[in-house]
VOSETOR-917870 format. One record per atom (N, C-alpha, C): atom name; residue number from 0; x, y, z. Coordinates in Angstrom, 1 decimal, always signed. Atoms other than C-alpha are relative to their C-alpha. Last residue first. Layout:
<sites>
atomo | num | xx | yy | zz
CA | NUM | X | Y | Z
...
</sites>
This chain:
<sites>
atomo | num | xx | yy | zz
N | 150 | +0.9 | +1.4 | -0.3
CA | 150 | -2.4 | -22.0 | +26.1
C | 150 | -1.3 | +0.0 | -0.1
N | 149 | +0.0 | -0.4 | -0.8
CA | 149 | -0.1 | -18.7 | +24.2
C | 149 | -0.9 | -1.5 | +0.4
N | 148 | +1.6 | +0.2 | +0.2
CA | 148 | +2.1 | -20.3 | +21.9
C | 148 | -0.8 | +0.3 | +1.5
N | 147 | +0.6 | +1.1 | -1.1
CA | 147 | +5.6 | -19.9 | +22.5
C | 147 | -1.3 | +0.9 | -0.5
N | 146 | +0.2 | -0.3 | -1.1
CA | 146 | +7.4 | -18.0 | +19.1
C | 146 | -0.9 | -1.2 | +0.5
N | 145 | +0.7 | +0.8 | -0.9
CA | 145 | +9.1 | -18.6 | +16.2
C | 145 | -0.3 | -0.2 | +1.8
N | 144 | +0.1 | -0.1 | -1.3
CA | 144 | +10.0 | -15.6 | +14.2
C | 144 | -0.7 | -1.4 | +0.3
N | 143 | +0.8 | +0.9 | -0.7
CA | 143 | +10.9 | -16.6 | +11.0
C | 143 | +0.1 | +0.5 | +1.3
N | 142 | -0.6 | -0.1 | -1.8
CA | 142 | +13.0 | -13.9 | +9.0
C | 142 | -1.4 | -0.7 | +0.5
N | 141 | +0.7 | -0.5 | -0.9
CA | 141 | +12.8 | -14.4 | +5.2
C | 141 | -0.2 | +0.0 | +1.4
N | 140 | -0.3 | +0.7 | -1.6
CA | 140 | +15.4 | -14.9 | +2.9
C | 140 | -0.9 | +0.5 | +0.8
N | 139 | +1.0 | -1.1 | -0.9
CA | 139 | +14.5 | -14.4 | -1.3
C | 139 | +0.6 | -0.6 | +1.5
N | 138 | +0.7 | +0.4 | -1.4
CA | 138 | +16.1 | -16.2 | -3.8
C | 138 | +0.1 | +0.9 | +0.8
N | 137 | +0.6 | -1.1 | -1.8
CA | 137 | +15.8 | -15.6 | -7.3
C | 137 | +0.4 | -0.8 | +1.0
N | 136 | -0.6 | -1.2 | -0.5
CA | 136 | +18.0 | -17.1 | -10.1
C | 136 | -0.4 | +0.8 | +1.1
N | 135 | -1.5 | +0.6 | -0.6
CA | 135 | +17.4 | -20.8 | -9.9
C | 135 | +0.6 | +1.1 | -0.2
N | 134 | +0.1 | +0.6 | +1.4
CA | 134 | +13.5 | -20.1 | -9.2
C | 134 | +1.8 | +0.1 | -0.2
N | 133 | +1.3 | -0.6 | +1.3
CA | 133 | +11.8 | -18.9 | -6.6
C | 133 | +0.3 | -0.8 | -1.0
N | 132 | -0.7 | +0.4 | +0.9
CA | 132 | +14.5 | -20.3 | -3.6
C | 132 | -0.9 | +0.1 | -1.1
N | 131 | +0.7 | +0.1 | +1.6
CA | 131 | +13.7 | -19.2 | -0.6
C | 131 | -0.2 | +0.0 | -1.7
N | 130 | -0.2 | -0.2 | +1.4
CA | 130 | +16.2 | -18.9 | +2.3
C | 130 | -1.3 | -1.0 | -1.1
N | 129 | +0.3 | +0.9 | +1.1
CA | 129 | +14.9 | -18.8 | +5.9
C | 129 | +0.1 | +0.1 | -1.4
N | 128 | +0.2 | -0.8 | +1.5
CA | 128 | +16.3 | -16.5 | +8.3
C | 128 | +0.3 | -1.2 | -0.7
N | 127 | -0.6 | +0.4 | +0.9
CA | 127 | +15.5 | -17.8 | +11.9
C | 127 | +0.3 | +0.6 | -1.5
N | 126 | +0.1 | -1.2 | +0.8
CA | 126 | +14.3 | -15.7 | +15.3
C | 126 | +0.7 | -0.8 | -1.1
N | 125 | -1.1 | -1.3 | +1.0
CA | 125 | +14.1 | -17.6 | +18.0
C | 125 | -0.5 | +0.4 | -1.3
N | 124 | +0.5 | -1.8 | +0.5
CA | 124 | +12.0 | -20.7 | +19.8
C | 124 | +1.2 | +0.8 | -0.1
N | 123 | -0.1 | -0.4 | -0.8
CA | 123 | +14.1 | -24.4 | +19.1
C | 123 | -0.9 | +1.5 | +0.1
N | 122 | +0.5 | +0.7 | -0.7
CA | 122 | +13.1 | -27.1 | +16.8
C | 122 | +0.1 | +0.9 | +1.6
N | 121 | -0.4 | -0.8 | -1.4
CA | 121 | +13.4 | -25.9 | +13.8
C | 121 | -0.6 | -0.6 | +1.0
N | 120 | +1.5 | -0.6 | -0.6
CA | 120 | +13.1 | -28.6 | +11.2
C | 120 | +0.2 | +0.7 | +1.0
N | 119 | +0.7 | +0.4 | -0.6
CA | 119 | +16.5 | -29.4 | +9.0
C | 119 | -1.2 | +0.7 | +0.7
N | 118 | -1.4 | +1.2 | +0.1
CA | 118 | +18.5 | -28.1 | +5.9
C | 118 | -0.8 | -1.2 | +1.2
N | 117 | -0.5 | +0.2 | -1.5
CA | 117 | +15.6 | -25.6 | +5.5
C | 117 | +0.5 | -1.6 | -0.1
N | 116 | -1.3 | +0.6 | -0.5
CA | 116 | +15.6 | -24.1 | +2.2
C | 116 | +0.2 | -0.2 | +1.1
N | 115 | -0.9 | +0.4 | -1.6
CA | 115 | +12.3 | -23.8 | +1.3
C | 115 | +1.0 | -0.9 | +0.2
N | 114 | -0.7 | -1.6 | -0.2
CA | 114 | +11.5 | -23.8 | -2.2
C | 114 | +0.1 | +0.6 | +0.8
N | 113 | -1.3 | +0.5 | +0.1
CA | 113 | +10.5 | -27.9 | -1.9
C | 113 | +1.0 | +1.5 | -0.6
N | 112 | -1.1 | +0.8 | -1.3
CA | 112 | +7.8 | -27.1 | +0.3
C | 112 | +1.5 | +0.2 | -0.5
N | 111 | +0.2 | +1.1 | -0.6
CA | 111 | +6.0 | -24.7 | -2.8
C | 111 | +0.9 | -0.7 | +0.7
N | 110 | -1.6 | +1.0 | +0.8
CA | 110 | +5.8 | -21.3 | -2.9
C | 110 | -0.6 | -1.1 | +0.1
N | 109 | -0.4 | +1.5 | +0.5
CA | 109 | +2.6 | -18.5 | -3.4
C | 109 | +1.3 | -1.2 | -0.7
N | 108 | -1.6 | +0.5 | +0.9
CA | 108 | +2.6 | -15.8 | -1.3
C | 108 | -0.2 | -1.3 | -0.2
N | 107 | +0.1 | +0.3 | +1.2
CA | 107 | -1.1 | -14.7 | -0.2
C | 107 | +1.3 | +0.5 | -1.5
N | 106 | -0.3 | -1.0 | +0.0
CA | 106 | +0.2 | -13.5 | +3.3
C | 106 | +0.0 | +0.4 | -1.7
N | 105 | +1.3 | -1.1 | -0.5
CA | 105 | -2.1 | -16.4 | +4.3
C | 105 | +1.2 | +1.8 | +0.0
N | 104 | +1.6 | +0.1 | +0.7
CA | 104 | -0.1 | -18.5 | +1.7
C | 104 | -1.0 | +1.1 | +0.7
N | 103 | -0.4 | -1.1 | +0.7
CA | 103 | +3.3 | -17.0 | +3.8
C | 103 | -1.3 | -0.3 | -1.2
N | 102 | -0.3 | -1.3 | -0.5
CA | 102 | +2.3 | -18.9 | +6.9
C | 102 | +0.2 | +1.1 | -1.1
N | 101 | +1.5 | -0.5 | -0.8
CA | 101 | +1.3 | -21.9 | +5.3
C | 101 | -0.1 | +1.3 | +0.7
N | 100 | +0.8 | +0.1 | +1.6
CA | 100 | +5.0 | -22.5 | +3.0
C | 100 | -2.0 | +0.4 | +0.6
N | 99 | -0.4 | -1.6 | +0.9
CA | 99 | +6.6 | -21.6 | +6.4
C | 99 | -0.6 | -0.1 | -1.2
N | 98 | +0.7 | -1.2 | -0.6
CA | 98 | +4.4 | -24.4 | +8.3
C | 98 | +0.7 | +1.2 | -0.9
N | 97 | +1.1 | +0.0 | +0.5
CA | 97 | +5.1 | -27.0 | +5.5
C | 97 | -0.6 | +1.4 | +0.7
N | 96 | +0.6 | -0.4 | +1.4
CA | 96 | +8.8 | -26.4 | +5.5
C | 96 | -1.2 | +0.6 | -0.1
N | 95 | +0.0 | +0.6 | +1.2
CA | 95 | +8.5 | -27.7 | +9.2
C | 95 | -0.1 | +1.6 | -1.1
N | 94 | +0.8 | -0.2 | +0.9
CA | 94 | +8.4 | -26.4 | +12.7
C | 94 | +1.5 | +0.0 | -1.7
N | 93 | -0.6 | -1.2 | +0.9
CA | 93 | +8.8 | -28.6 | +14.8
C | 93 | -0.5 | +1.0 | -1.0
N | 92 | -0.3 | +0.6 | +1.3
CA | 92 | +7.4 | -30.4 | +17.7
C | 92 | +0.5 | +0.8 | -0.8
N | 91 | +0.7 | +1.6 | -0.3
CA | 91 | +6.9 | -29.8 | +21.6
C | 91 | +0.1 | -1.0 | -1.4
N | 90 | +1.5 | +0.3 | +0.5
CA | 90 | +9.5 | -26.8 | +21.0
C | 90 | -0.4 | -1.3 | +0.2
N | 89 | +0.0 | +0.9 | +1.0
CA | 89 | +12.6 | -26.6 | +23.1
C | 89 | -1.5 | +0.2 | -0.4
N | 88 | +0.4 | -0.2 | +1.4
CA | 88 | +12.4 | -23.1 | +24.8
C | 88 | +0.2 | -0.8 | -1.2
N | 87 | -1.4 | -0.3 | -0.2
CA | 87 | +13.9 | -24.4 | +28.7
C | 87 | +0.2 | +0.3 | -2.0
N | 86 | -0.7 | -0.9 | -0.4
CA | 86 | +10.4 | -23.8 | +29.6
C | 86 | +1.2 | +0.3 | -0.5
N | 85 | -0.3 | +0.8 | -1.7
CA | 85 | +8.7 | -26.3 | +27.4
C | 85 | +0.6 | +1.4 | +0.4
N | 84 | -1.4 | +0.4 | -0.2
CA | 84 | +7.3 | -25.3 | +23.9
C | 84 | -0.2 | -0.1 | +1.4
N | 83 | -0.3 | +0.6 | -1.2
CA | 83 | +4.1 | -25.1 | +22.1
C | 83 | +1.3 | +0.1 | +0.2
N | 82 | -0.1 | +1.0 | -0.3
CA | 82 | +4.4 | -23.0 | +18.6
C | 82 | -0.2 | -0.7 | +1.6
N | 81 | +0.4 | +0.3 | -1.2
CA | 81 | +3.4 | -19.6 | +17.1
C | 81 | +0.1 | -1.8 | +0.5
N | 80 | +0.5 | +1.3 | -0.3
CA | 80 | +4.9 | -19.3 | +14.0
C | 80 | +0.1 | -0.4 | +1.4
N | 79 | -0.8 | +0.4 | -1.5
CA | 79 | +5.8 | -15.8 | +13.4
C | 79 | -1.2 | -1.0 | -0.5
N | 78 | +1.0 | +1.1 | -0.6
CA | 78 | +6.4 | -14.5 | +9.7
C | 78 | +0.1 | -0.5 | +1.5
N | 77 | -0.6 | +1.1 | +0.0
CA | 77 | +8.7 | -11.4 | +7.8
C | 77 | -1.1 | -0.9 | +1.0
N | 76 | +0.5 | +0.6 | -1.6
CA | 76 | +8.5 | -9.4 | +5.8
C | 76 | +0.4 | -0.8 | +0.8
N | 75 | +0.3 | -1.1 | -1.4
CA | 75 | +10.5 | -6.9 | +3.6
C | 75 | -1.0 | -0.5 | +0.9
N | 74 | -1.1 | -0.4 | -0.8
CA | 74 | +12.2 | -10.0 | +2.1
C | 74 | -0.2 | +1.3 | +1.0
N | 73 | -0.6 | +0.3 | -1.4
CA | 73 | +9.2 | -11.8 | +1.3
C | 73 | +0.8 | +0.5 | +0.9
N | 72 | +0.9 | +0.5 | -1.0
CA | 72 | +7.7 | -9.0 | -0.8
C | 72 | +0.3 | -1.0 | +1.1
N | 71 | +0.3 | -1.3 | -0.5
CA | 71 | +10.7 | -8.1 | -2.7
C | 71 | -1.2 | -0.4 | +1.2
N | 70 | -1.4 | +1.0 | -0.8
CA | 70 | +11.1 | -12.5 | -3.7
C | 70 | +0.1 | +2.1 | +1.0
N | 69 | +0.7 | +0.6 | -1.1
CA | 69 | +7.7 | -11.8 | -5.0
C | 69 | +1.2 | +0.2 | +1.4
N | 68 | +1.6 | -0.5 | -0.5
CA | 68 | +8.5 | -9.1 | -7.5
C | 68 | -0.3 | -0.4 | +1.7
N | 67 | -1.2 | -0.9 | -1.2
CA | 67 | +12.5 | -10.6 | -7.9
C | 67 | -1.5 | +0.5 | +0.7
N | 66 | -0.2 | +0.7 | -1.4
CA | 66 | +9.8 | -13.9 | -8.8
C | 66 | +0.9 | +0.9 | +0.4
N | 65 | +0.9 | +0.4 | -1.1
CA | 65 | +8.0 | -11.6 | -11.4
C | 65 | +0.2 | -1.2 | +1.4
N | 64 | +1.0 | -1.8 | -0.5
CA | 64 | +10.4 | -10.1 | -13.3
C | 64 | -1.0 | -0.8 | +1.1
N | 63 | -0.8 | -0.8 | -0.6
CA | 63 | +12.2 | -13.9 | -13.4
C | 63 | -0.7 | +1.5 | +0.7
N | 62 | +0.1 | +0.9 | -1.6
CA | 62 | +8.7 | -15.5 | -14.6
C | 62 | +1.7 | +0.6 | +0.9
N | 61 | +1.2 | -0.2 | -1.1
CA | 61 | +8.9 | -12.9 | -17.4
C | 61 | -0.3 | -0.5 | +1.1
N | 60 | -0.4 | -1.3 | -0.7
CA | 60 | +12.5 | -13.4 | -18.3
C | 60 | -1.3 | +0.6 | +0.4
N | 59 | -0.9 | +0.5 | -1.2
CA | 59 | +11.5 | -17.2 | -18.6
C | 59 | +0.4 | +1.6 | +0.4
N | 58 | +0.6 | +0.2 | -0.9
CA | 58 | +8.8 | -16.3 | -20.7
C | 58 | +0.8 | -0.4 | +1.0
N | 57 | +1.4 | -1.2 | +0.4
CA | 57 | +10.6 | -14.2 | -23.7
C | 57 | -0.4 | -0.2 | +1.9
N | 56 | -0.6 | -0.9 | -0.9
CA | 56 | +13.4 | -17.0 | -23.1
C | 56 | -0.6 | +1.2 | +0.4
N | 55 | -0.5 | +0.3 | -1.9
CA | 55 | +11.0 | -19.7 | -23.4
C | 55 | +0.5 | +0.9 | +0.1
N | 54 | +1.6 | -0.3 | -1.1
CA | 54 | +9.4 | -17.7 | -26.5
C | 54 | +0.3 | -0.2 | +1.2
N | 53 | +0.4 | -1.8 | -0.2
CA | 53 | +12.8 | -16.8 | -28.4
C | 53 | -1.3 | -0.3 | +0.7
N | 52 | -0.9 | -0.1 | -0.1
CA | 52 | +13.6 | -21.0 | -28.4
C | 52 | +0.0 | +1.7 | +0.9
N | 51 | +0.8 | +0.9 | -1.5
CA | 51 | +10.4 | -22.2 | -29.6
C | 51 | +1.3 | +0.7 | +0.9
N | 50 | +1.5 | -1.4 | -0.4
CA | 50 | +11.3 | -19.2 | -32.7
C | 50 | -0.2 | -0.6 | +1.3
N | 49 | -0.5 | -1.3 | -0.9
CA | 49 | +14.9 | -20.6 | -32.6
C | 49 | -1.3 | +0.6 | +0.1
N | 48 | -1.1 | -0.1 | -1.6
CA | 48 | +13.9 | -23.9 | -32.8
C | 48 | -0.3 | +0.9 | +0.6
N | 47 | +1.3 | +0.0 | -0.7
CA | 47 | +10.9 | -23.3 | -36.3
C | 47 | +0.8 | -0.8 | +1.8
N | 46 | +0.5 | -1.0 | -0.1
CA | 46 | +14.2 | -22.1 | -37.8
C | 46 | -1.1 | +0.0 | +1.1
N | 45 | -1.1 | -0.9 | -0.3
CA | 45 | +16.4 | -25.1 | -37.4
C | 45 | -0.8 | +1.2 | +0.1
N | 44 | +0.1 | +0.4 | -1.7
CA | 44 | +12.9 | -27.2 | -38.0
C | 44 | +1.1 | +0.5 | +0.4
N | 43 | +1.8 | -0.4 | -0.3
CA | 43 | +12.3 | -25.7 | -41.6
C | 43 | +0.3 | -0.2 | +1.5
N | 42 | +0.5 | -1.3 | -0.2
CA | 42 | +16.4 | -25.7 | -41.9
C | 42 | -1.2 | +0.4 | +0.4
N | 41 | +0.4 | -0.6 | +1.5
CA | 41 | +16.2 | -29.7 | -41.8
C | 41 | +0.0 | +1.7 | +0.5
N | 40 | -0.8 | -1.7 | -0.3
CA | 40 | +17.8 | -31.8 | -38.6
C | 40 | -0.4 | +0.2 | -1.9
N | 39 | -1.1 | -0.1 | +1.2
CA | 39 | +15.5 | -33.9 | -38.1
C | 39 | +0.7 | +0.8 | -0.6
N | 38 | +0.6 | -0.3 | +1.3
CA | 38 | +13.3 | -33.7 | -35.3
C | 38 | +1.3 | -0.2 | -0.3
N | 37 | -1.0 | -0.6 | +1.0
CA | 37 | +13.8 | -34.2 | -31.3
C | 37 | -0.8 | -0.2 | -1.5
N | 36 | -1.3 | -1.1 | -0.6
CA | 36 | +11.9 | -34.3 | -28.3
C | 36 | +0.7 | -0.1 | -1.0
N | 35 | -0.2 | -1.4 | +0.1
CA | 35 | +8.7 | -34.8 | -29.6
C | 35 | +0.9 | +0.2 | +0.7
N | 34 | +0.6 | -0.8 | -1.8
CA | 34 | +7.6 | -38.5 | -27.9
C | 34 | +0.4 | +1.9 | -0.2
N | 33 | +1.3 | +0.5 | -0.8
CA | 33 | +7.8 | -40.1 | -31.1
C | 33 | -0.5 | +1.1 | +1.4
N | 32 | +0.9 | -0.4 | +0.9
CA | 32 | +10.7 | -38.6 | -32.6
C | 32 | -1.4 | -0.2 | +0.7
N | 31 | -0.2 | -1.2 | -0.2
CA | 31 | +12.9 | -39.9 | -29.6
C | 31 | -0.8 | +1.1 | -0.6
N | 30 | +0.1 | -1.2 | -1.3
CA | 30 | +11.8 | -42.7 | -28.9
C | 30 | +0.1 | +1.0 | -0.3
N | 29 | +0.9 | +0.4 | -1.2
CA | 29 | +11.2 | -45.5 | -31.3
C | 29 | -0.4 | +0.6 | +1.0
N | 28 | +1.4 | +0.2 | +0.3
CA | 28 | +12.8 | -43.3 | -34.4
C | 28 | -1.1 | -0.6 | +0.3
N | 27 | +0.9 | -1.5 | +0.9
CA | 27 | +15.6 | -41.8 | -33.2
C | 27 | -1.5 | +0.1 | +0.2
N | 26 | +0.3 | -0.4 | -1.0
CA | 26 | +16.4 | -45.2 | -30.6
C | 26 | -0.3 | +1.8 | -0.8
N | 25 | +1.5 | +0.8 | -0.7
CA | 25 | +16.1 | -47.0 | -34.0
C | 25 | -0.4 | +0.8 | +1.6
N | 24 | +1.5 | -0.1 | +0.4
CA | 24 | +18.3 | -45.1 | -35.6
C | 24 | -1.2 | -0.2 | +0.7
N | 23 | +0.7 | +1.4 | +0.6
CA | 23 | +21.1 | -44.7 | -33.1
C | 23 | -1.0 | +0.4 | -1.1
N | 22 | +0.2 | +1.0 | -0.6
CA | 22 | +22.1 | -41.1 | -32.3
C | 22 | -0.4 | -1.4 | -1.2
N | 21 | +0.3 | +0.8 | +0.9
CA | 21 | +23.7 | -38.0 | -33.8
C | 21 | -0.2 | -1.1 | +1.0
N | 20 | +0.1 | +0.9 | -0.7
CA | 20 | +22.8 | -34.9 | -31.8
C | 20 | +0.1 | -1.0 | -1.6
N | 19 | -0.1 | +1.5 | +0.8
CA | 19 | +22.6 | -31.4 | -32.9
C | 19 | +0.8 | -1.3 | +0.7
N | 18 | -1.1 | +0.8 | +0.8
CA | 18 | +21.8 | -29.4 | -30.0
C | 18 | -0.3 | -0.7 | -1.3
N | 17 | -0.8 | -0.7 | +0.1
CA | 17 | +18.7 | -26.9 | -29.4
C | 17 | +1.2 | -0.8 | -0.6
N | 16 | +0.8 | -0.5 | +1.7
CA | 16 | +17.2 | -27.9 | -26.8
C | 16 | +1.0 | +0.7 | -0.6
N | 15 | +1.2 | -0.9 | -0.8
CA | 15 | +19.5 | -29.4 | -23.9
C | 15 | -0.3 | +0.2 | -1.7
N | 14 | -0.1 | -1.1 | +0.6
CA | 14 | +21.8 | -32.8 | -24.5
C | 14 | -1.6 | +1.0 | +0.2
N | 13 | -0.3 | +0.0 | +1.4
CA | 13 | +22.2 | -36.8 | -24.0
C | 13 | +0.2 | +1.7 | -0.5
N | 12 | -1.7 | +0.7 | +0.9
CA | 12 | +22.7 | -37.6 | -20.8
C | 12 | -0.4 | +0.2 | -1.2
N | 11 | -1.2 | +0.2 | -0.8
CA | 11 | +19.1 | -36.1 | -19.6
C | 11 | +0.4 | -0.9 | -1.0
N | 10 | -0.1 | +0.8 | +0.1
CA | 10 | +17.0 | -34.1 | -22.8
C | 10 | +1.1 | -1.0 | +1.1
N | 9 | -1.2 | +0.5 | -0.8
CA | 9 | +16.1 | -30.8 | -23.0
C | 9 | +0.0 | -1.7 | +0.2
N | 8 | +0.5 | -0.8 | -1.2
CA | 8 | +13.2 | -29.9 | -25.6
C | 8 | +1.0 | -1.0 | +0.6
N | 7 | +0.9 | -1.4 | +0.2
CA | 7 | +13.5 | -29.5 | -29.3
C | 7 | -0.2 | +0.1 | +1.5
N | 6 | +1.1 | +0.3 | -0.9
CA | 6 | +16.7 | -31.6 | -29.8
C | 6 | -1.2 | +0.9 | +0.0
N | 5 | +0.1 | -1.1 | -0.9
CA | 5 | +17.8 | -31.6 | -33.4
C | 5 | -0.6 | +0.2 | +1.3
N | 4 | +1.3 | +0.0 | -0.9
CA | 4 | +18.8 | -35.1 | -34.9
C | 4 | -0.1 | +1.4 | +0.4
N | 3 | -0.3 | -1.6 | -0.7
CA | 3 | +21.5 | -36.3 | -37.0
C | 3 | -1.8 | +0.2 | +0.3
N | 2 | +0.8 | -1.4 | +0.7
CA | 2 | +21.1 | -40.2 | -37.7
C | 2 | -0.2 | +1.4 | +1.0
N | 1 | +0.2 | -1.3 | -0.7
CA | 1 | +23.8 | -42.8 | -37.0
C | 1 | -0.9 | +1.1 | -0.5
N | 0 | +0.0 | -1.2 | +0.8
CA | 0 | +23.6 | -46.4 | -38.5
C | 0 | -0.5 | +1.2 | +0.9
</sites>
């Protein structure tokens, strides 16, 4: 037996907040109810959606305003990462995610590793433009200087 459902918060393979949904009973009423992602489809909770609904979007266009904010600030700077290297300007190790995510903390920017877009670890000294990824409408590119470390 099928019972209609409303989601209240996104849900994989099955639907984002918001849908009606008709699922099993028992997978309604051992999971799905239970754990708050969905309700029953009644106008009281059709209404009491669109208000949860009008707040994420409220707060998601606030966290937007505030990652072009940040994503301004990376892009008119930019960072050197001082590194060992050999003569022929291979570095002794790389530089990582972790060092651009450290470098732009002491320019008290706060990302985390996995908002660095580096496909792999630099490994040579130059000049890189590193894309940063705020959020899945900002992204910001910041110019990595990586330079020889003095001994």
């Amino acid at each position: 037996m099928a019972v209609e459902l409303i989601l209240l918060d996104n849900v994989t393979h099955l639907g984002e907040m918001g849908d009606v949904i008709k699922v099993a009973d028992g997978y309604a009423r051992n999971y799905l109810i239970p754990k708050r992602l969905a309700s029953k489809s009644t106008p009281g909770a059709l209404r009491q959606l669109e208000a949860k609904k009008k707040n994420a979007q409220d707060e998601y266009e606030k966290q937007v305003t505030h990652f072009k904010d940040v994503a301004d600030t990376i892009v008119n700077n930019s960072i050197t990462i001082p590194m060992q290297a050999g003569d022929d300007e291979k570095l002794y190790g790389s530089v990582t995610a972790q060092h651009i995510v450290s470098a732009l903390a002491e320019m008290n920017i706060e990302v985390e590793r996995k908002q660095i877009a580096l496909s792999e670890p630099i490994r040579k000294l130059g000049v890189y433009q590193v894309d940063v990824h705020l959020n899945r409408e900002v992204v910001a590119a910041i110019k990595v200087w990586v330079v020889k470390a003095d001994d």
